[in-house]
N, C-alpha and C positions, 0 to 999 in steps of 0.2 A: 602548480609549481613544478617547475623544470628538477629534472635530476641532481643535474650542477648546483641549481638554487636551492635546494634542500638539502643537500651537503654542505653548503655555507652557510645557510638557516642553523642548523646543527652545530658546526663549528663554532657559529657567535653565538647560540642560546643552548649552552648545554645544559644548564638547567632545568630549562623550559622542557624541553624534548624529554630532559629525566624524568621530570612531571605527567608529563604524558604516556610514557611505557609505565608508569606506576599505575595511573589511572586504570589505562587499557589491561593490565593484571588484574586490578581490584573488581575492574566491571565483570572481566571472566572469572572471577572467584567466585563472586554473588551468583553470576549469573548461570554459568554452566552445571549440567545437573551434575549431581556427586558420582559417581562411579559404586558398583554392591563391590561389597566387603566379602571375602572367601573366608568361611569356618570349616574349619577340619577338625573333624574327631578321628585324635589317633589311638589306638593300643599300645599303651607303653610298654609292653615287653615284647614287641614287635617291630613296633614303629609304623603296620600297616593301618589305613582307614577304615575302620569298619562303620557298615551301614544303622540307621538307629534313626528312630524319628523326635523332630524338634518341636520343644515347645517354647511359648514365651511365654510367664505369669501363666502355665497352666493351658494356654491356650496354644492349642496346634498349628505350628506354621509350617514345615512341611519336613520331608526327606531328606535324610543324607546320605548319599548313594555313592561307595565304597567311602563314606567319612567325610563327604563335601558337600558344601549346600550353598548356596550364594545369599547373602542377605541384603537388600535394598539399603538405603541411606531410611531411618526413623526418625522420625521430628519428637516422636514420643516414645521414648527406650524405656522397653521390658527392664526390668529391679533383677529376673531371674530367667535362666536356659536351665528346660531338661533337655535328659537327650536321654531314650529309652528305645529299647530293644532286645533283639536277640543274640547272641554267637557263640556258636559251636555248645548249642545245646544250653545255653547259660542266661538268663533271663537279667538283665540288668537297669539301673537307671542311675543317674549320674546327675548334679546339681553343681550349677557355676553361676557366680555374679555376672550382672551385666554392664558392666563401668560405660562412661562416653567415650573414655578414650579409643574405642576399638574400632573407630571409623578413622584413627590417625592411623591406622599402618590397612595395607591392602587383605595381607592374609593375615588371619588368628588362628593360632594350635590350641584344641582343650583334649587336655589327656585322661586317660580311663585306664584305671588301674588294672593289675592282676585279679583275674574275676574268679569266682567260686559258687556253684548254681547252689548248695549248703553246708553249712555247718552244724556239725553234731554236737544235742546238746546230752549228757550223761547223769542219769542221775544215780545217788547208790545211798545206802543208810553207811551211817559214821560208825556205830559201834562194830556192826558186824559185816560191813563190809557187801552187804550183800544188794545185789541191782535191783533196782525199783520201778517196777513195768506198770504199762496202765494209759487210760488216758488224761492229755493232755489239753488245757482250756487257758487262753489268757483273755480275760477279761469275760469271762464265763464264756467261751465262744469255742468250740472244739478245734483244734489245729492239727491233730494227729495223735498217735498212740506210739508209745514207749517201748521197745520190744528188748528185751535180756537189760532194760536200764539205758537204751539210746533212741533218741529222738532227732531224724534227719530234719533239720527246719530250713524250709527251700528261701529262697532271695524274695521272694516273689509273698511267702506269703509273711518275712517278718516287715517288708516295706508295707505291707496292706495292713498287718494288727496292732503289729508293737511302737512302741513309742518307754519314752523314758519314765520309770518308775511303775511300767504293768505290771499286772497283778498277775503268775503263773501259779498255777492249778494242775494238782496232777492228782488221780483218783482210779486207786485198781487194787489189786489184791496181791498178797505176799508169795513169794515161790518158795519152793521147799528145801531156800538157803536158810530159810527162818523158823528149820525140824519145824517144836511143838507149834509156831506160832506163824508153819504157813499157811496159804489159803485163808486167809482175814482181811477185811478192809481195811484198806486208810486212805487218808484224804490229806494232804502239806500243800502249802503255799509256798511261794516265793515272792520277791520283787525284784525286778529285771529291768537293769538297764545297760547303756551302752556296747550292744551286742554287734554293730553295724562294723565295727575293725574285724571281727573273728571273721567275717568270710572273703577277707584278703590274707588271714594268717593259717590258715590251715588247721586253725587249733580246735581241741576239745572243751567245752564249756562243761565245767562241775557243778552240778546242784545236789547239795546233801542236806541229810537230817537226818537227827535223832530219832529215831521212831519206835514207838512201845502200842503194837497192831491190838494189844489186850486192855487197853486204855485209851479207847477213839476218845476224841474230844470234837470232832465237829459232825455233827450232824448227820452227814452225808457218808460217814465212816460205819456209825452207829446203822445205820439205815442195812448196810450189808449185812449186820449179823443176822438180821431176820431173813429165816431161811423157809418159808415150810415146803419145800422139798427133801429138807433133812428129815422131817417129822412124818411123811406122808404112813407109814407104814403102823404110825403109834395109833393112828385113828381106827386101823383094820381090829386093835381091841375092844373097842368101845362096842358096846350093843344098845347103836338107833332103833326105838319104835317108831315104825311108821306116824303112828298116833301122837307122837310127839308134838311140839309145837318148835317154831325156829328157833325161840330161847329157851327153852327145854333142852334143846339140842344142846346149845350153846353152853348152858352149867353144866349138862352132862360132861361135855368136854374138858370142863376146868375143873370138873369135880377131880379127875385124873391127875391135874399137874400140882399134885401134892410134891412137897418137897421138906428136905432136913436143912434147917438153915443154920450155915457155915460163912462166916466174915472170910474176904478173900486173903485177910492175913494170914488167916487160920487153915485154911484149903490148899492155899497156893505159893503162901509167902510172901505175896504181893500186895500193896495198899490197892491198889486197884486190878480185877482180872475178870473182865465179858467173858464167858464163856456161847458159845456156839450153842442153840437148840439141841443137833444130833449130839454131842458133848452133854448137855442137862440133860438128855432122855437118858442116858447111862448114867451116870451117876447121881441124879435129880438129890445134888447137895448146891448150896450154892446161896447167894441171897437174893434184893428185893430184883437188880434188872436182868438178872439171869433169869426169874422165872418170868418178866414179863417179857423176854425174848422170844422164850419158848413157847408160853401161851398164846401169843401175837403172830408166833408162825405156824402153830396148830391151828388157831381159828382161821386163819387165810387159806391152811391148806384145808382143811372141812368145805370153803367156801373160797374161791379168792374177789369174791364184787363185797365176802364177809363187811362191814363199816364198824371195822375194830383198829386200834392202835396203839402202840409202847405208847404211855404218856411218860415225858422225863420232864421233873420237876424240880423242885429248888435241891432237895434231900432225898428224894423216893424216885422210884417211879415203877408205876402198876402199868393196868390195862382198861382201857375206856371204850366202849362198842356203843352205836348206834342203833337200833335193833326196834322195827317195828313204831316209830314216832316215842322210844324211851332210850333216855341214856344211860348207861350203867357205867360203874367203878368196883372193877374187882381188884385183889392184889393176891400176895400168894397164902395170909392169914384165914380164907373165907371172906374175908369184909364185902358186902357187896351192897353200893348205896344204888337206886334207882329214883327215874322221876318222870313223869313226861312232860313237855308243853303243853300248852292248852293252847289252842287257834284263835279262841275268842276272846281272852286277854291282851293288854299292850304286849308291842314290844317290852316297855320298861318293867310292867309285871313279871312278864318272861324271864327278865334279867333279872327280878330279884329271887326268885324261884331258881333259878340256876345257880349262884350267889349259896343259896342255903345248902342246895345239895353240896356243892363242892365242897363248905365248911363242914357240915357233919363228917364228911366223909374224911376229911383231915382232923376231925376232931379226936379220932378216933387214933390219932399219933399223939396226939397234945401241939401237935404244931399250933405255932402262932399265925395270927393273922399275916403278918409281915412272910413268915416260910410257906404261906398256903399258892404258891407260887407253878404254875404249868407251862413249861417254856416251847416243849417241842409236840405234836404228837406224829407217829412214823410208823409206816410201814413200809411192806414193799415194794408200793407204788409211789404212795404221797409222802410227803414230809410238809409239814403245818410246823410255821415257826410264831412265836408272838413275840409282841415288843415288848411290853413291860408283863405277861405272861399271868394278869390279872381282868380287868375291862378285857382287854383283846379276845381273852380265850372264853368267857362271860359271852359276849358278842358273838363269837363264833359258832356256842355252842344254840346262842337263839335263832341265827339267821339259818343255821342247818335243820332244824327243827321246823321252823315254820314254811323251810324249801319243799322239805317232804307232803305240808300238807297237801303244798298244791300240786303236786305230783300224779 
Protein backbone atom coordinates (compact mmCIF):
# COMPACT_ATOMS: atom_id res chain seq x y z
CA UNK A 1 0.00 0.00 0.00
CA UNK A 2 1.13 3.53 -1.27
CA UNK A 3 1.63 6.32 1.29
CA UNK A 4 -1.16 8.40 -0.08
CA UNK A 5 -3.35 5.11 0.35
CA UNK A 6 -2.66 4.47 3.80
CA UNK A 7 -3.38 7.85 4.65
CA UNK A 8 -6.86 7.38 3.17
CA UNK A 9 -7.12 3.84 4.65
CA UNK A 10 -6.71 5.74 8.02
CA UNK A 11 -8.77 8.64 7.32
CA UNK A 12 -11.90 6.17 6.54
CA UNK A 13 -11.08 3.39 9.04
CA UNK A 14 -10.08 5.12 12.06
CA UNK A 15 -11.11 2.61 14.14
CA UNK A 16 -9.66 -0.18 12.47
CA UNK A 17 -5.99 1.38 12.63
CA UNK A 18 -6.98 2.20 16.59
CA UNK A 19 -7.35 -1.45 16.63
CA UNK A 20 -4.23 -2.14 15.37
CA UNK A 21 -1.74 0.43 17.44
CA UNK A 22 -3.60 -1.40 20.41
CA UNK A 23 -2.82 -4.61 19.28
CA UNK A 24 0.85 -3.86 18.28
CA UNK A 25 1.11 -2.30 22.26
CA UNK A 26 -0.49 -5.41 23.72
CA UNK A 27 1.96 -7.79 21.69
CA UNK A 28 5.08 -5.53 22.95
CA UNK A 29 3.81 -5.66 26.45
CA UNK A 30 3.65 -9.68 26.58
CA UNK A 31 6.26 -9.79 24.47
CA UNK A 32 9.20 -7.50 25.28
CA UNK A 33 11.34 -8.65 28.37
CA UNK A 34 10.64 -6.57 31.47
CA UNK A 35 13.49 -4.17 32.24
CA UNK A 36 15.59 -5.00 36.32
CA UNK A 37 14.09 -2.89 38.85
CA UNK A 38 17.00 -0.44 40.86
CA UNK A 39 16.95 -1.10 44.91
CA UNK A 40 18.80 1.50 46.81
CA UNK A 41 19.71 1.11 50.40
CA UNK A 42 19.84 4.40 51.77
CA UNK A 43 21.11 5.81 55.36
CA UNK A 44 18.54 7.86 56.56
CA UNK A 45 20.41 10.39 58.32
CA UNK A 46 22.62 10.80 55.43
CA UNK A 47 20.81 10.25 52.60
CA UNK A 48 24.03 8.43 51.25
CA UNK A 49 23.93 4.49 49.84
CA UNK A 50 25.76 2.29 51.87
CA UNK A 51 27.10 -1.10 50.71
CA UNK A 52 25.39 -4.41 52.58
CA UNK A 53 24.50 -7.68 51.06
CA UNK A 54 21.12 -9.04 49.85
CA UNK A 55 19.13 -11.55 50.64
CA UNK A 56 15.67 -13.02 49.53
CA UNK A 57 13.89 -15.68 51.96
CA UNK A 58 17.22 -16.08 53.57
CA UNK A 59 18.84 -16.85 50.42
CA UNK A 60 21.85 -14.74 48.96
CA UNK A 61 21.24 -12.85 45.98
CA UNK A 62 24.07 -10.60 45.78
CA UNK A 63 25.72 -6.99 46.53
CA UNK A 64 24.88 -3.68 46.88
CA UNK A 65 27.70 -1.52 46.09
CA UNK A 66 27.45 1.95 47.54
CA UNK A 67 23.43 1.10 48.24
CA UNK A 68 22.53 -0.31 44.50
CA UNK A 69 21.84 -3.53 43.14
CA UNK A 70 19.79 -4.20 40.25
CA UNK A 71 17.16 -6.76 40.43
CA UNK A 72 15.83 -8.98 37.35
CA UNK A 73 12.08 -9.11 36.67
CA UNK A 74 10.73 -12.56 39.17
CA UNK A 75 8.05 -14.68 38.20
CA UNK A 76 8.25 -16.03 41.84
CA UNK A 77 8.70 -12.93 44.45
CA UNK A 78 10.69 -13.42 47.78
CA UNK A 79 7.74 -12.79 50.87
CA UNK A 80 11.21 -11.04 52.41
CA UNK A 81 14.72 -8.63 51.72
CA UNK A 82 17.66 -8.71 54.10
CA UNK A 83 20.03 -6.50 53.63
CA UNK A 84 23.08 -7.08 56.13
CA UNK A 85 26.36 -5.67 56.57
CA UNK A 86 28.92 -3.43 57.84
CA UNK A 87 29.40 0.74 58.46
CA UNK A 88 31.71 2.60 60.00
CA UNK A 89 32.59 -0.06 62.46
CA UNK A 90 28.59 -1.03 63.09
CA UNK A 91 27.39 -4.34 62.22
CA UNK A 92 23.77 -4.19 60.98
CA UNK A 93 20.77 -6.02 59.45
CA UNK A 94 17.67 -4.77 58.37
CA UNK A 95 14.29 -6.60 57.32
CA UNK A 96 11.60 -5.30 54.51
CA UNK A 97 8.52 -6.98 52.70
CA UNK A 98 8.57 -7.88 49.49
CA UNK A 99 5.16 -6.48 47.80
CA UNK A 100 4.44 -7.21 43.69
CA UNK A 101 4.03 -3.89 43.43
CA UNK A 102 7.82 -2.90 43.08
CA UNK A 103 8.41 -3.95 39.53
CA UNK A 104 5.55 -0.96 38.84
CA UNK A 105 7.92 1.99 39.36
CA UNK A 106 11.72 1.62 37.94
CA UNK A 107 13.76 2.59 41.29
CA UNK A 108 12.72 1.56 44.93
CA UNK A 109 14.43 3.36 48.31
CA UNK A 110 14.65 1.15 51.54
CA UNK A 111 15.78 3.12 54.41
CA UNK A 112 18.17 2.09 57.35
CA UNK A 113 17.90 3.72 60.33
CA UNK A 114 20.29 5.66 62.85
CA UNK A 115 22.59 2.60 63.74
CA UNK A 116 24.21 1.87 67.23
CA UNK A 117 26.97 -1.36 67.06
CA UNK A 118 25.42 -1.54 71.28
CA UNK A 119 23.59 -0.88 73.88
CA UNK A 120 24.21 -0.87 77.53
CA UNK A 121 22.47 -2.95 79.53
CA UNK A 122 22.68 -1.90 83.66
CA UNK A 123 22.11 -3.88 86.24
CA UNK A 124 21.99 -2.79 90.19
CA UNK A 125 20.08 -4.14 93.52
CA UNK A 126 16.86 -1.96 94.44
CA UNK A 127 17.36 -1.66 98.18
CA UNK A 128 20.78 -0.52 98.31
CA UNK A 129 21.53 0.77 95.18
CA UNK A 130 24.49 -1.10 94.66
CA UNK A 131 25.97 -2.59 90.93
CA UNK A 132 25.75 -6.06 90.25
CA UNK A 133 28.81 -7.47 88.37
CA UNK A 134 29.22 -11.04 87.07
CA UNK A 135 28.35 -13.08 84.37
CA UNK A 136 25.93 -13.01 81.88
CA UNK A 137 23.84 -16.15 79.99
CA UNK A 138 20.51 -15.82 78.08
CA UNK A 139 19.19 -18.96 77.62
CA UNK A 140 22.05 -20.67 79.47
CA UNK A 141 24.63 -19.62 76.87
CA UNK A 142 27.40 -17.05 78.15
CA UNK A 143 27.25 -13.57 76.24
CA UNK A 144 29.49 -11.59 78.38
CA UNK A 145 30.35 -10.28 81.80
CA UNK A 146 28.88 -7.26 83.73
CA UNK A 147 31.65 -5.05 84.82
CA UNK A 148 30.88 -2.04 88.00
CA UNK A 149 26.84 -3.41 86.86
CA UNK A 150 27.13 -2.63 82.92
CA UNK A 151 26.80 -5.01 80.19
CA UNK A 152 27.75 -3.66 76.51
CA UNK A 153 25.46 -6.05 74.22
CA UNK A 154 26.72 -5.77 70.64
CA UNK A 155 23.98 -5.70 67.49
CA UNK A 156 25.44 -8.64 66.36
CA UNK A 157 25.12 -10.93 69.14
CA UNK A 158 21.36 -9.76 70.36
CA UNK A 159 20.22 -10.54 66.54
CA UNK A 160 21.97 -14.23 67.06
CA UNK A 161 20.56 -15.07 70.84
CA UNK A 162 17.58 -12.99 71.92
CA UNK A 163 14.31 -13.19 70.73
CA UNK A 164 11.19 -12.18 72.79
CA UNK A 165 10.42 -13.53 76.23
CA UNK A 166 14.53 -14.89 77.02
CA UNK A 167 15.47 -16.11 79.87
CA UNK A 168 18.61 -13.44 81.19
CA UNK A 169 20.76 -14.96 83.77
CA UNK A 170 23.24 -13.28 85.57
CA UNK A 171 25.71 -14.92 88.22
CA UNK A 172 28.79 -13.41 90.09
CA UNK A 173 29.57 -12.19 93.54
CA UNK A 174 28.85 -8.98 95.62
CA UNK A 175 31.43 -5.89 95.81
CA UNK A 176 32.08 -4.27 98.88
CA UNK A 177 28.96 -1.95 98.24
CA UNK A 178 27.31 -4.78 100.19
CA UNK A 179 30.02 -3.98 103.68
CA UNK A 180 29.18 -7.30 105.69
CA UNK A 181 27.51 -8.97 102.84
CA UNK A 182 30.19 -8.62 100.03
CA UNK A 183 31.90 -11.17 98.28
CA UNK A 184 28.84 -13.87 98.17
CA UNK A 185 27.11 -15.37 95.61
CA UNK A 186 24.15 -14.90 93.73
CA UNK A 187 22.26 -16.00 90.93
CA UNK A 188 18.73 -13.53 89.44
CA UNK A 189 16.95 -13.92 86.34
CA UNK A 190 15.14 -11.92 84.18
CA UNK A 191 12.78 -11.99 81.23
CA UNK A 192 13.57 -9.93 78.27
CA UNK A 193 11.94 -8.69 75.60
CA UNK A 194 11.64 -5.98 73.03
CA UNK A 195 15.23 -4.73 73.33
CA UNK A 196 15.61 -4.22 69.24
CA UNK A 197 14.32 -0.04 69.55
CA UNK A 198 17.12 0.62 72.38
CA UNK A 199 19.99 0.56 69.79
CA UNK A 200 18.58 3.27 67.72
CA UNK A 201 17.74 5.19 71.13
CA UNK A 202 20.77 5.51 72.74
CA UNK A 203 19.31 4.55 76.04
CA UNK A 204 20.34 2.59 79.11
CA UNK A 205 18.35 -0.74 79.83
CA UNK A 206 17.71 -1.33 83.93
CA UNK A 207 17.48 -4.60 85.31
CA UNK A 208 17.02 -4.74 88.99
CA UNK A 209 16.35 -6.83 92.08
CA UNK A 210 15.95 -7.42 95.37
CA UNK A 211 18.71 -9.32 96.64
CA UNK A 212 19.43 -10.89 100.09
CA UNK A 213 23.24 -12.63 98.97
CA UNK A 214 22.74 -14.44 102.80
CA UNK A 215 19.63 -16.30 101.52
CA UNK A 216 20.63 -17.85 97.90
CA UNK A 217 17.74 -19.62 96.87
CA UNK A 218 18.89 -21.19 93.53
CA UNK A 219 21.36 -23.52 93.42
CA UNK A 220 23.97 -22.23 91.53
CA UNK A 221 24.14 -19.30 94.36
CA UNK A 222 24.47 -21.79 97.13
CA UNK A 223 27.17 -23.71 95.24
CA UNK A 224 29.56 -20.47 95.83
CA UNK A 225 29.56 -20.55 99.42
CA UNK A 226 31.57 -23.76 99.23
CA UNK A 227 34.87 -22.40 99.67
CA UNK A 228 37.67 -24.89 100.77
CA UNK A 229 40.29 -22.42 100.13
CA UNK A 230 38.86 -20.45 103.04
CA UNK A 231 39.43 -23.58 105.19
CA UNK A 232 42.86 -24.70 103.85
CA UNK A 233 44.82 -23.73 106.94
CA UNK A 234 42.09 -25.42 109.65
CA UNK A 235 43.48 -28.91 108.17
CA UNK A 236 47.29 -27.91 109.09
CA UNK A 237 45.60 -28.73 112.93
CA UNK A 238 44.52 -32.08 112.44
CA UNK A 239 47.23 -34.73 113.18
CA UNK A 240 46.89 -37.53 109.97
CA UNK A 241 48.42 -40.96 110.68
CA UNK A 242 50.08 -42.24 107.92
CA UNK A 243 48.29 -45.61 109.11
CA UNK A 244 45.20 -44.22 108.76
CA UNK A 245 42.73 -45.35 106.39
CA UNK A 246 40.90 -42.70 103.77
CA UNK A 247 37.81 -42.82 105.99
CA UNK A 248 39.67 -42.67 108.92
CA UNK A 249 40.99 -39.68 107.64
CA UNK A 250 37.62 -38.41 106.66
CA UNK A 251 35.92 -38.66 110.55
CA UNK A 252 39.06 -37.40 111.68
CA UNK A 253 38.25 -34.37 109.95
CA UNK A 254 34.54 -33.97 110.90
CA UNK A 255 35.47 -35.03 114.21
CA UNK A 256 36.79 -31.24 114.37
CA UNK A 257 33.73 -29.43 112.90
CA UNK A 258 32.08 -29.43 116.19
CA UNK A 259 29.78 -26.54 116.56
CA UNK A 260 27.26 -24.52 119.01
CA UNK A 261 24.00 -24.38 117.52
CA UNK A 262 22.43 -21.05 117.10
CA UNK A 263 18.86 -20.45 114.85
CA UNK A 264 19.92 -17.50 112.39
CA UNK A 265 17.35 -15.54 114.31
CA UNK A 266 18.98 -15.79 117.22
CA UNK A 267 22.79 -15.14 115.80
CA UNK A 268 21.96 -12.80 113.30
CA UNK A 269 18.42 -11.43 113.41
CA UNK A 270 17.69 -12.87 110.38
CA UNK A 271 15.18 -15.80 109.30
CA UNK A 272 17.56 -16.95 106.97
CA UNK A 273 21.65 -16.18 107.16
CA UNK A 274 24.56 -18.73 105.00
CA UNK A 275 27.36 -18.05 106.57
CA UNK A 276 30.80 -18.54 104.58
CA UNK A 277 33.11 -21.55 105.74
CA UNK A 278 36.14 -18.95 106.67
CA UNK A 279 33.19 -17.08 108.75
CA UNK A 280 32.15 -20.76 110.68
CA UNK A 281 35.78 -21.55 111.34
CA UNK A 282 35.74 -18.45 113.63
CA UNK A 283 32.90 -18.43 115.25
CA UNK A 284 31.84 -22.41 114.69
CA UNK A 285 28.12 -21.12 115.97
CA UNK A 286 25.60 -21.43 113.48
CA UNK A 287 23.11 -24.22 112.37
CA UNK A 288 22.34 -27.41 110.18
CA UNK A 289 23.70 -25.63 106.41
CA UNK A 290 26.38 -23.62 107.89
CA UNK A 291 28.11 -26.50 109.19
CA UNK A 292 27.57 -28.63 106.15
CA UNK A 293 29.07 -25.75 104.20
CA UNK A 294 31.99 -25.83 106.14
CA UNK A 295 32.43 -29.46 106.32
CA UNK A 296 31.84 -29.83 102.43
CA UNK A 297 34.70 -27.28 102.02
CA UNK A 298 37.13 -28.90 104.32
CA UNK A 299 36.71 -32.25 102.93
CA UNK A 300 37.36 -30.96 99.32
CA UNK A 301 40.18 -29.09 100.51
CA UNK A 302 41.73 -32.37 102.48
CA UNK A 303 41.10 -33.80 98.80
CA UNK A 304 39.50 -32.00 96.07
CA UNK A 305 38.59 -35.47 93.49
CA UNK A 306 37.28 -35.91 97.74
CA UNK A 307 33.28 -37.64 96.32
CA UNK A 308 31.49 -35.66 99.18
CA UNK A 309 28.62 -32.97 98.94
CA UNK A 310 26.15 -30.33 100.72
CA UNK A 311 23.08 -32.44 100.48
CA UNK A 312 19.95 -29.83 100.75
CA UNK A 313 16.82 -31.34 101.49
CA UNK A 314 13.18 -30.79 102.06
CA UNK A 315 14.15 -29.15 106.03
CA UNK A 316 17.96 -30.22 106.53
CA UNK A 317 20.67 -30.46 105.06
CA UNK A 318 24.06 -32.32 106.03
CA UNK A 319 26.86 -34.09 104.19
CA UNK A 320 26.86 -37.31 102.01
CA UNK A 321 30.48 -38.77 100.79
CA UNK A 322 31.14 -41.61 98.52
CA UNK A 323 34.20 -43.21 99.89
CA UNK A 324 35.54 -46.48 99.06
CA UNK A 325 32.27 -48.41 97.30
CA UNK A 326 30.19 -46.98 100.85
CA UNK A 327 27.90 -44.08 101.24
CA UNK A 328 27.85 -42.05 104.33
CA UNK A 329 25.51 -39.40 105.97
CA UNK A 330 27.00 -37.20 108.49
CA UNK A 331 25.47 -34.02 109.90
CA UNK A 332 26.64 -31.75 112.50
CA UNK A 333 24.94 -33.96 115.59
CA UNK A 334 27.67 -36.95 115.03
CA UNK A 335 24.84 -38.87 113.22
CA UNK A 336 26.56 -40.91 110.92
CA UNK A 337 24.51 -43.72 108.71
CA UNK A 338 26.68 -46.04 106.21
CA UNK A 339 25.95 -48.76 103.77
CA UNK A 340 27.59 -50.32 100.75
CA UNK A 341 26.24 -51.84 97.48
CA UNK A 342 26.69 -55.18 96.92
CA UNK A 343 27.61 -55.88 92.90
CA UNK A 344 25.90 -59.19 92.97
CA UNK A 345 22.43 -57.98 93.96
CA UNK A 346 19.66 -56.39 91.38
CA UNK A 347 19.52 -53.21 90.62
CA UNK A 348 16.10 -53.09 92.32
CA UNK A 349 17.71 -54.84 95.60
CA UNK A 350 20.21 -52.11 95.39
CA UNK A 351 17.44 -49.59 95.59
CA UNK A 352 15.79 -50.95 98.38
CA UNK A 353 19.03 -50.99 100.42
CA UNK A 354 19.52 -47.50 99.67
CA UNK A 355 15.69 -46.74 100.42
CA UNK A 356 16.51 -48.12 104.13
CA UNK A 357 19.68 -46.26 104.62
CA UNK A 358 18.20 -42.92 103.69
CA UNK A 359 15.14 -43.55 106.07
CA UNK A 360 17.00 -44.45 109.24
CA UNK A 361 18.99 -41.85 108.64
CA UNK A 362 16.02 -39.33 108.67
CA UNK A 363 14.44 -41.25 111.17
CA UNK A 364 16.66 -40.07 113.36
CA UNK A 365 14.72 -36.28 112.80
CA UNK A 366 11.29 -37.98 113.19
CA UNK A 367 10.82 -36.85 109.62
CA UNK A 368 8.07 -38.20 107.81
CA UNK A 369 8.17 -40.21 104.85
CA UNK A 370 6.59 -37.40 102.74
CA UNK A 371 9.84 -34.67 104.21
CA UNK A 372 12.47 -37.51 103.62
CA UNK A 373 13.15 -35.58 100.64
CA UNK A 374 17.08 -34.76 98.89
CA UNK A 375 16.71 -32.15 96.31
CA UNK A 376 20.15 -31.03 95.44
CA UNK A 377 23.58 -32.39 96.18
CA UNK A 378 26.74 -29.65 95.58
CA UNK A 379 29.83 -28.92 95.62
CA UNK A 380 32.41 -27.06 94.00
CA UNK A 381 32.60 -28.71 91.00
CA UNK A 382 29.14 -30.44 90.57
CA UNK A 383 25.78 -29.62 91.29
CA UNK A 384 23.18 -32.85 91.02
CA UNK A 385 19.68 -31.61 90.98
CA UNK A 386 16.65 -34.26 91.22
CA UNK A 387 13.20 -34.11 90.22
CA UNK A 388 10.92 -35.29 92.48
CA UNK A 389 14.23 -35.72 95.04
CA UNK A 390 13.03 -39.29 96.16
CA UNK A 391 13.33 -42.43 93.21
CA UNK A 392 15.75 -39.90 91.29
CA UNK A 393 18.15 -39.63 94.20
CA UNK A 394 17.44 -43.60 95.17
CA UNK A 395 18.60 -44.10 91.42
CA UNK A 396 21.38 -42.13 91.57
CA UNK A 397 22.88 -43.25 94.42
CA UNK A 398 22.76 -47.18 92.88
CA UNK A 399 24.00 -46.24 89.39
CA UNK A 400 27.09 -44.56 91.20
CA UNK A 401 27.76 -47.47 93.26
CA UNK A 402 27.74 -50.04 90.85
CA UNK A 403 30.01 -47.40 88.31
CA UNK A 404 32.64 -47.79 90.73
CA UNK A 405 32.54 -51.49 90.75
CA UNK A 406 33.56 -51.67 87.37
CA UNK A 407 36.15 -49.19 87.68
Amino acid sequence: MKKKGLKKWIKKHPFGFGAICLSICFLIWVFWPVSDVVFHFIYEPTGEGIPGEVYFDDEFFGFADKGRIDIPYMEDFPSEITFKGEYNGTEFEYFYDFPEDYWDYYENEFLVDEMSNEVILYFYELKTGCNLSGDVYVSGKFIGEAKNGELFLSKKVYVEEFSDGVELKMKGLTDSCFDKNSNLPFVEFWIVSGLEDSFFSDEILNFETELNPREPIYPEAIQGFIRPYEVESVLLEINFDEEDSYLEDVEKILATTYLTYFSDKGQFGEIEYWQTPGEFAKSRQGDCEDWAVYSVSLLRSYDSNLDCYLAIGYIHANVICNINQTFIMFDQYGIEESFSLDEYLSFQENQIKTRKWKDNYFENYGFTPEERIIWFLINDEELIEFEDGRTDFTDWVVNKGLESFNQ
